[in-house]
N, C-alpha and C positions, 0 to 999 in steps of 0.2 A: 486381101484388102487391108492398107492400112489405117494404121488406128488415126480417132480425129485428132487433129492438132492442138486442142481445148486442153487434151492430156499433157502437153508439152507445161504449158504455165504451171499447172497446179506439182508436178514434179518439181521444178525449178522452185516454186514456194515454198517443198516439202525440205530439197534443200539449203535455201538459204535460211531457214530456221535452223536446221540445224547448225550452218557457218555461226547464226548468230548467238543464237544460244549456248551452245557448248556442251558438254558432255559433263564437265566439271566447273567443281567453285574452289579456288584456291584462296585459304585466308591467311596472313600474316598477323602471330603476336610478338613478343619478346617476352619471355618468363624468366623468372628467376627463381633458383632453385639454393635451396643451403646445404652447405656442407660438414664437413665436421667441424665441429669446433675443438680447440686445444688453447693450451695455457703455453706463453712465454715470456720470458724473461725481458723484463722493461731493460731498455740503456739505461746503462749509471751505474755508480758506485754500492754497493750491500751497504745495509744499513742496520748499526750495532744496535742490540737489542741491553740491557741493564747487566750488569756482568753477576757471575752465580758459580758457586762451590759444586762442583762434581767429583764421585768419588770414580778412578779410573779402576778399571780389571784386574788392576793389580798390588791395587789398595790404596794409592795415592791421591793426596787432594788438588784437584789441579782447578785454577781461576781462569775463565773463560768468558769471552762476550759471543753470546751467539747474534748470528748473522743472519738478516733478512735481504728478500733481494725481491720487489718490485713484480708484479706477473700481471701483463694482461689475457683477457681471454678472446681471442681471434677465429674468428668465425670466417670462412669460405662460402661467397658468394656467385655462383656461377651464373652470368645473364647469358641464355640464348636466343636465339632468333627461330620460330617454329611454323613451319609450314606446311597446312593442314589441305591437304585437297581431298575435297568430298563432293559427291553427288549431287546434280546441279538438279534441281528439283522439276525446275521451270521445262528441260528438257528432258525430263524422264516423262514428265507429262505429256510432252508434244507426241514424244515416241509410240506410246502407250495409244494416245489416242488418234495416230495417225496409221497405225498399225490394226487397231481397232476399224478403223473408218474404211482402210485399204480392202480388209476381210469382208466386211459388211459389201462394199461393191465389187468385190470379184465375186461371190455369192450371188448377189442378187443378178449381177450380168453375163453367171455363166448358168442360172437358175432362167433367165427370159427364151422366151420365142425366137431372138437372133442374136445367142450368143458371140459370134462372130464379126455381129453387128452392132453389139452392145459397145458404148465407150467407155462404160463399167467395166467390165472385160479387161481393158484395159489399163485405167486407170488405178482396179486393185491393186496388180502387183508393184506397181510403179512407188502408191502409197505404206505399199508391206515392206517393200525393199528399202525405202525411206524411212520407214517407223522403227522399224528393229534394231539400225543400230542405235539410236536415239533413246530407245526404250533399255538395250544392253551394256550401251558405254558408260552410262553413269555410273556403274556396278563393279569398271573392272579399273584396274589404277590406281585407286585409291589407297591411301599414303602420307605419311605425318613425317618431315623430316625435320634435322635438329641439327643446330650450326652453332657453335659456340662462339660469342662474341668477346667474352673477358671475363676474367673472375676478378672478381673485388674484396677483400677483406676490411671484415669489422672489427675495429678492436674495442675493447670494453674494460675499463680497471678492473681488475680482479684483488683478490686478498694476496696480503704478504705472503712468501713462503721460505722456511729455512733453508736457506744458504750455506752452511758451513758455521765453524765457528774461530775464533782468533783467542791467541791465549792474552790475559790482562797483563800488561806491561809494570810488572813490577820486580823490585830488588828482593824486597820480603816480607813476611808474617808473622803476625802475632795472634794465636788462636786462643780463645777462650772459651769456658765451657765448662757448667758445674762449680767455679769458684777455681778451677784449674787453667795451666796456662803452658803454651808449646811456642818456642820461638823459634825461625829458621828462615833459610834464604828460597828465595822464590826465581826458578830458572828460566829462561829462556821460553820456554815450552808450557811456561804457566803452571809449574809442578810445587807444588812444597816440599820441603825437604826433609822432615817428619811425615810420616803415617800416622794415620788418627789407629793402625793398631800396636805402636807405641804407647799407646795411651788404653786399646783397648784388648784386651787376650783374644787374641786370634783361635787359641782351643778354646774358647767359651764364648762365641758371639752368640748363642742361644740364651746366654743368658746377661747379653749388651741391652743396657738401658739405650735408647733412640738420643742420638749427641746431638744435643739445641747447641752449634758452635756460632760464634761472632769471631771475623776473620778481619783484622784490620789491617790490610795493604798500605808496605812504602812504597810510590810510583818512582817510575824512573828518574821523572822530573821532580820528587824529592816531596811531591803532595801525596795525600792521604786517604784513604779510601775503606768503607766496612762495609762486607756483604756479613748476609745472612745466611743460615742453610742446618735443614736437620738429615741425620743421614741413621736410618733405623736399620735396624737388624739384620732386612732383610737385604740390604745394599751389603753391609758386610758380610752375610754372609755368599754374597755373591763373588765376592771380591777376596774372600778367606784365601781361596788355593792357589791366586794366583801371587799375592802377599808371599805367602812363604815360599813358593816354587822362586818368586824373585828373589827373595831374603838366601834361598841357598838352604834354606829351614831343613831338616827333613821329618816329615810331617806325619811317617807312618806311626799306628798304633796297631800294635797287636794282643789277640788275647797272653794276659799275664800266666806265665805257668811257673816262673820261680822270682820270687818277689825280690825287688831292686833296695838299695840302700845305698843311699846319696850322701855322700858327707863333704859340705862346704868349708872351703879354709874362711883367710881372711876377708871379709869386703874393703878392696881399697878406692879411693877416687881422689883424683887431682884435680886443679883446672887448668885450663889453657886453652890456645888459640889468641887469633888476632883480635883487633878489637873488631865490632862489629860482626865476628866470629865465634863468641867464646862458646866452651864447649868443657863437661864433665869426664875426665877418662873414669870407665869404670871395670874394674879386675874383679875377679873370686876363684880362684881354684876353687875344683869339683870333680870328686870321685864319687865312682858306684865302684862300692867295695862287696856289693851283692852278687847273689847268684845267676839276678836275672836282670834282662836288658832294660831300662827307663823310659818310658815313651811320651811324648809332649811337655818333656822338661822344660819352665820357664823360670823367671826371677822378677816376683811383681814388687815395686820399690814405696814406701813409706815415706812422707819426710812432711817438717811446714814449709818447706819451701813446694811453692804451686806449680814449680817448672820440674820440679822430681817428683813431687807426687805423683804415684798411679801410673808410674811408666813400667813400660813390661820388656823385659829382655829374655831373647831369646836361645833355645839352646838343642831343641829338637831330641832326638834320639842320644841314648849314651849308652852304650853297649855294657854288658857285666865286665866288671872289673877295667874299666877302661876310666881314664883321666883328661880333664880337658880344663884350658883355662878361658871362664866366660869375659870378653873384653865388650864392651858399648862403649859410643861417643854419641854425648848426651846433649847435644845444642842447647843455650842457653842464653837472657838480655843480656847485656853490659849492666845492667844496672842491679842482677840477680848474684850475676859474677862479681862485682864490685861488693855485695852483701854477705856472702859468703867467705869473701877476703878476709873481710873485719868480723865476723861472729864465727861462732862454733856450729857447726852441721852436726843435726841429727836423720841419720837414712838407714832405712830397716829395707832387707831385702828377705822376703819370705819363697822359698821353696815350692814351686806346685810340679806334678805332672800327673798324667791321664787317671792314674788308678790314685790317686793319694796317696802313694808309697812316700814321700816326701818328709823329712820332718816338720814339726809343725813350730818349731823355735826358729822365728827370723836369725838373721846372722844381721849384727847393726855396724856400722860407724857412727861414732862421735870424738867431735872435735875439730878444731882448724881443716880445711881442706885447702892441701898444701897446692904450690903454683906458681906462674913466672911473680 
């Protein structure tokens, strides 16, 4: 017997809900997501920062303008496109309950007096076989995908950052400090051409007072310029070994086991040099007539002149019984040289090295110091 025809519609309704409804809900956003952010360098030129005395590794003073250079901070912006398909709710429900309703009438029309006859019977499996997928598709599928659309970058000023630095365009210096005075040329590289430990004992920066120097720069262009700058102990002694590894110094000291004996000739010194050049020669013979070797031999100078004052020459190591003639070229103004010409010089050269074996009688010049 077949089933009534009544069962035809209400199948055909079971499916067209589900064509209509759907099984899923797909929704479209756009999100945007951020990324790393990092620092870079602005276009354009570094920009000099006020120029300043640095003391280099190897003891020299060199005039520099440090360099700043522009940084923004850029931040990566990714937009995508996101597409979320999820469980359509509307058709989980129909499933549910038409699957429901299916059970309920294949039940009660294979539970009657003519199950065969019933159009329950029927109609159940009809509404089961329709409901279940309805009730299970919204469950399986489901899925979030991500399509990237662009990335955009933010940029943000950010702080200066150093850059490097450039050496101060100058011919040369006139250094002061303490009521004392170093004159010399300023190269290329922004270097002076005295060492502040010319000025300062390299075997005893432990016991270097901190040098408050005033540096006053000739520019190339023939203007004039004063930095400021303290440079304390512990810079030199930063800077000690590489001083004398430059200088040729040799710097060893050893324990003393048979004591040295130094005996200095004459101190001589002349002038010379061009103008805008001038310059001290300075001579001493010097024996170690002792038994044992000399270590950290120096020659610290006395004088009223502020451009000899305090100056230190050096002489390192001198083996027993060996002889050596100590020579310095002592840069000086034109206008110290010129004073010098016309008065008489007084300069005291006193003796040190490591142990104090040294005599303690300076050896002096005085008088004219002879010259072109």
């Amino acid at each position: 017997m077949s089933p009534p025809s009544r069962s035809r519609p209400l199948a055909v309704s079971v499916a067209g809900l589900a064509l209509v409804a759907g099984c899923h809900t797909i929704r479209s956003s756009e999100e945007t997501t951020r990324g790393e952010t990092r620092r870079e360098r602005r276009a354009g030129p570094p920009r000099a920062l006020p120029p300043r005395v640095e003391l280099t590794d190897d003891g020299r003073l060199r005039f520099v303008e440090p360099l700043v250079c522009g940084q923004d901070s850029v931040t990566d912006l990714e937009v995508a496109r996101v597409d979320r398909r999820t469980p359509n709710a509307a058709t989980l429900i129909v499933g549910i309950v038409a699957t429901a309703a299916g059970a309920v009438a294949l039940i009660q029309g294979a539970s009657g007096d003519d199950p065969g006859g019933s159009p329950l019977t029927y109609v159940g499996p009809v509404m089961i076989a329709g409901g279940l997928p309805l009730a299970i598709g919204p469950f399986t599928g489901n899925r979030t995908t991500r399509r990237r659309l662009e990335v955009k970058q933010v940029r943000a000023p950010g702080e200066d950052e150093r850059c490097g630095e450039r050496p101060v365009a100058a011919t040369g210096a006139t250094i002061t400090w303490s009521g004392l005075r170093s004159v010399g040329a300023v190269d290329g590289e922004g270097v002076f051409a005295v060492s502040p430990f010319a000025f300062v004992d390299a075997f005893a920066v432990a016991d270097a007072p901190p040098l408050a120097l005033v540096a006053e720069l000739t520019e190339l262009g023939g203007g004039r310029r004063t930095l400021e700058a303290v440079i304390d102990r512990t810079d030199l002694a930063r800077a000690q070994a590489g001083f004398l590894a430059r200088a040729g110094i040799d710097a060893t000291i050893e324990p003393i086991r048979k004591v040295p004996r130094l005996e200095p000739g004459v101190l001589r010194l002349r002038r010379g040099g061009p103008a805008g050049a001038r310059t001290i020669a300075l001579t001493v013979p010097l024996d170690n007539v002792g038994p044992g070797p000399a270590f950290a031999v120096r020659l610290i100078l006395s004088s009223p002149s502020p451009e000899l004052d305090g100056r230190v020459v050096y002489v390192g190591r001198l083996a027993a019984h060996a002889e050596t003639t100590v020579t310095a070229t002592l840069p000086i103004s034109d206008e110290a040289f010129a004073a010098l010409a016309t008065s008489d010089a007084t300069v005291s050269a006193r003796l040190r090295d490591a142990f104090d074996a040294s005599p303690t009688t300076p050896i002096r010049f005085v008088g004219r110091i002879a010259g072109p």
